[in-house]
TORGUTOR-492210 format. One record per atom (N, C-alpha, C): residue in one letter; x, y, z. Coordinates in steps of 0.1 Angstrom, whole numbers, plus 2048, in hexadecimal, padded with zeros to 3 digits. Layout:
<rs>
AXYZ...
</rs>
This chain:
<rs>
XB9AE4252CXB94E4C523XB97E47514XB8DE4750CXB90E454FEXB93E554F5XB98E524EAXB9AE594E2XB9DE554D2XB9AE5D4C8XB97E5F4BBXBA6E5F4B8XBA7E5E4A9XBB4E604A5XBB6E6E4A5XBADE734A3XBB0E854A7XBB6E8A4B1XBAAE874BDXBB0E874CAXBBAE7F4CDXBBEE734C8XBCEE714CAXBDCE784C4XBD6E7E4BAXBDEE854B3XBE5E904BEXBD9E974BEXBD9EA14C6XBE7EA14D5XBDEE954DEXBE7E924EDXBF2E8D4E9XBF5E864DDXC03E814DDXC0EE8A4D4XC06E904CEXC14E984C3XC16E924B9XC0DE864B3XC11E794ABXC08E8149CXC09E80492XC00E86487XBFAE7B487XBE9E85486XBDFE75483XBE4E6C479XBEDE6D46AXBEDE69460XBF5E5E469XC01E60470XC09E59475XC06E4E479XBFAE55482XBF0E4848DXBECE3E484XBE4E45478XBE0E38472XBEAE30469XBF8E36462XBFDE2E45BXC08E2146BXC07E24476XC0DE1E481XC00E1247DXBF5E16483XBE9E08484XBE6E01476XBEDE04468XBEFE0145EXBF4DF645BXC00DFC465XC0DDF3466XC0FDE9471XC04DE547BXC05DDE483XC0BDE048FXC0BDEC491XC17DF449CXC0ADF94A8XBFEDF54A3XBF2DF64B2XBEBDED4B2XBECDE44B5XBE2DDB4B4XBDADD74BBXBDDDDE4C6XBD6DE14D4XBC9DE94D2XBCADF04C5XBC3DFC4CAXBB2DF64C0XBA9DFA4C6XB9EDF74C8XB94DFD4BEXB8ADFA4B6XB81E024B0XB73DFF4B4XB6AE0D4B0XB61E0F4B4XB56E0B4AAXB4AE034AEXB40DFF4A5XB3FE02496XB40E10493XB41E15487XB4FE16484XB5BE1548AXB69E0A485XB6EE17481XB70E1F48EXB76E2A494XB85E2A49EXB8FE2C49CXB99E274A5XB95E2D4ADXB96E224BBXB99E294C7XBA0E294D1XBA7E334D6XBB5E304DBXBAFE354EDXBBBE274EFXBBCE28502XBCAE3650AXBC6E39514XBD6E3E51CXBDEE33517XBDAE25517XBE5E17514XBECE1C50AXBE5E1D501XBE5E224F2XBF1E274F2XBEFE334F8XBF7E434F6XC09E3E4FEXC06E36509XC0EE2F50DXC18E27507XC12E1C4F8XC18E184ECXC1DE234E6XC18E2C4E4XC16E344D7XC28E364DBXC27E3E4E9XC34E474F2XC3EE3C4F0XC3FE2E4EFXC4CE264F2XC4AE214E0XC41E274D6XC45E274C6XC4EE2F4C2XC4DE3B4C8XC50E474C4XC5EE444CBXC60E424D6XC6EE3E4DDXC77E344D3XC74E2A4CEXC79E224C9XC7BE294B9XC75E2E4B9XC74E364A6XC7DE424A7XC83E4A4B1XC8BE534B4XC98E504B8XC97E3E4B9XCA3E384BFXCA9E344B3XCA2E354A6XCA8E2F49AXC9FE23494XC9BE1B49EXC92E10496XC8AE1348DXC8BE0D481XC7DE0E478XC72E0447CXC67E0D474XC58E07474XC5CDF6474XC60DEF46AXC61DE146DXC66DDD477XC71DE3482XC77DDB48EXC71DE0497XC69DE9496XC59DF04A1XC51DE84A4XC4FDDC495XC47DD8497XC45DCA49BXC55DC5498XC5BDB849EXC58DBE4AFXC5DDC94B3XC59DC84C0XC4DDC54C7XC40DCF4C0XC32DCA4C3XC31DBE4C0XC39DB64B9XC31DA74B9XC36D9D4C2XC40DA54C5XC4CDA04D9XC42D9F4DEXC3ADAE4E1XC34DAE4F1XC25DA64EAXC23DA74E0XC14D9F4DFXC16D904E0XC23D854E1XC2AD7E4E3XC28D794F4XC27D844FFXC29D8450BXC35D7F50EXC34D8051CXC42D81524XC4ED75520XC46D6B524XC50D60523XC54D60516XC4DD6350BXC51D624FCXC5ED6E4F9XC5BD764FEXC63D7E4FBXC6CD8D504XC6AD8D511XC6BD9551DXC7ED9651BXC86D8F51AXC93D9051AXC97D98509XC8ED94502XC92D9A4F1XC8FDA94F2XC82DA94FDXC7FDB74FAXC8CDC1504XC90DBC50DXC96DBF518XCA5DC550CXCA7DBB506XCB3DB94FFXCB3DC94F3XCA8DC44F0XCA4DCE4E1XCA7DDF4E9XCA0DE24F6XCA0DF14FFXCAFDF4502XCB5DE8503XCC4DE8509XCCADEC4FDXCC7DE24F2XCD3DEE4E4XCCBDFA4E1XCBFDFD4DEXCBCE094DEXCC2E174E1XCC5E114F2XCC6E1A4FEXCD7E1A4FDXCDDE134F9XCEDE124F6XCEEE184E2XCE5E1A4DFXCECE1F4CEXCE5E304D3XCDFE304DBXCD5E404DDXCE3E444E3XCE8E3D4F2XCF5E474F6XD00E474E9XD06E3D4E3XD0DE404DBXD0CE4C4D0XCFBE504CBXCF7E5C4C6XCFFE694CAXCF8E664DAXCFBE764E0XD06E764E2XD12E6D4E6XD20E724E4XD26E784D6XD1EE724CDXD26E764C1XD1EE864BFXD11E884C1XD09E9A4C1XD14EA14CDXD15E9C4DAXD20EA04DEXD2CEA54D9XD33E9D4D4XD3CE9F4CDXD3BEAA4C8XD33EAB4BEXD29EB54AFXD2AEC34BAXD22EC04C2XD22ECE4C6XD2DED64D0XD3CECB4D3XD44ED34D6XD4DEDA4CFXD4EED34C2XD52ED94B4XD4BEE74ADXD3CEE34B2XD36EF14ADXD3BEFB4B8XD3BEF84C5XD3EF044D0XD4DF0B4CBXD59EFD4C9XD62F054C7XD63F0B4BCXD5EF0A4AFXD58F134A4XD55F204A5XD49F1F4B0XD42F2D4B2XD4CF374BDXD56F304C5XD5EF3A4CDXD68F3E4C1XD6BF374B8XD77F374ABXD76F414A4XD66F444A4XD64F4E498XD61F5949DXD59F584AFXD59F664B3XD67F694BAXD6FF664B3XD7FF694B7XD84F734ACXD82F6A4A2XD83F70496XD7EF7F48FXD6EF7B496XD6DF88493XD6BF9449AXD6FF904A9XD71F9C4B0XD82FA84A9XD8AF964A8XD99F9C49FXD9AFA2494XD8BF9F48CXD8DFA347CXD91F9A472XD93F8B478XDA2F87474XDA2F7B476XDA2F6E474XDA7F60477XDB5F6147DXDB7F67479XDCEF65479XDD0F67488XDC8F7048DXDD0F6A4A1XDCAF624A4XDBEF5E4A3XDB4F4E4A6XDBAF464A3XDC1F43495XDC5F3848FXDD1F33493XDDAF3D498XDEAF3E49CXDE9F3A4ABXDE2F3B4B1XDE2F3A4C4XDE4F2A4C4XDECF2C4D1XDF3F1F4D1XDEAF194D8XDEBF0D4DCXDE0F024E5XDDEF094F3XDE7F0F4F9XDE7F15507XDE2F26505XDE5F284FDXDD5F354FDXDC8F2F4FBXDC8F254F3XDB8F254EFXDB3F224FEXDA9F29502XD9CF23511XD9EF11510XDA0F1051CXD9DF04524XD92EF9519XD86F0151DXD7BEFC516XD7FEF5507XD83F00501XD82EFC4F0XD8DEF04EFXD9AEF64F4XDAAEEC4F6XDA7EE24F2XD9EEDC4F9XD9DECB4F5XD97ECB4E9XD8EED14E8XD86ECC4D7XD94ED34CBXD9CEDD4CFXDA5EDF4C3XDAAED34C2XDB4ECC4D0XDBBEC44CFXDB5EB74C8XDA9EB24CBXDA1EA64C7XD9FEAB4B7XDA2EB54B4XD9DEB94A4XDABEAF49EXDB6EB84A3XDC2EB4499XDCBEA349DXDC4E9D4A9XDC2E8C4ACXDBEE854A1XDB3E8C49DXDA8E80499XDAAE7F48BXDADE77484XDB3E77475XDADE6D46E
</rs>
């Protein structure tokens, strides 16, 4: 099935402006125009589009997007282990992310039990005074990891 930059807009979630400043930038080169010099995009397309958007969420900028597309336009032997290589740090700096939002949000959790402590009490001063073995199970570790980490 073909499609307009509209209708790609549309199925992928991508802003048309997006679409075209990507095929600007050498980031589609796959993608096809129509006699009157119309982009026209494949499922393939939308395919690219989904492992751009992957790579652009992983941190890469537009320039190392685009060293990628010129990997795969490269073919296999040229470049199959680089690209292999490039998914594997990606995919190792994306987990290193989510342990650290991890992190983030067990600090926010013990926050939000901290404060609805507080203000069921009126008061910080019994929240703040409880010793490690009253605080819940749950939180314990993030207080203790609070006053570790220096």
């Amino acid at each position: 099935m073909l499609y307009t930059v509209g209708e790609m807009a549309k199925v992928s979630g991508i802003p048309a402006s997006t679409l075209r400043y990507y095929d600007k930038e050498g980031l589609l080169p796959f993608v096809e125009r129509s006699s009157g010099g119309i982009r026209m995009f494949t499922d393939k397309d939308y395919e690219w589009l989904k492992v751009i958007e992957c790579l652009k969420q992983s941190g890469l900028s537009i320039k190392e997007i685009k060293k990628f597309i010129d990997m795969a336009i490269k073919g296999d032997k040229a470049s199959l282990i680089n690209r292999l290589t490039l998914f594997q740090s990606r995919r190792d700096a994306v987990k290193k992310q989510i342990e650290k939002m991890q992190e983030t949000l067990n600090l926010l959790e013990f926050k939000c039990w901290y404060y609805e402590q507080a203000v069921q009490d009126g008061t910080e001063e019994k929240v703040r005074s409880l010793s490690p073995d009253e605080i819940p199970k749950l939180y314990r570790d993030i207080k203790l990891k609070m006053k570790t980490q220096k």
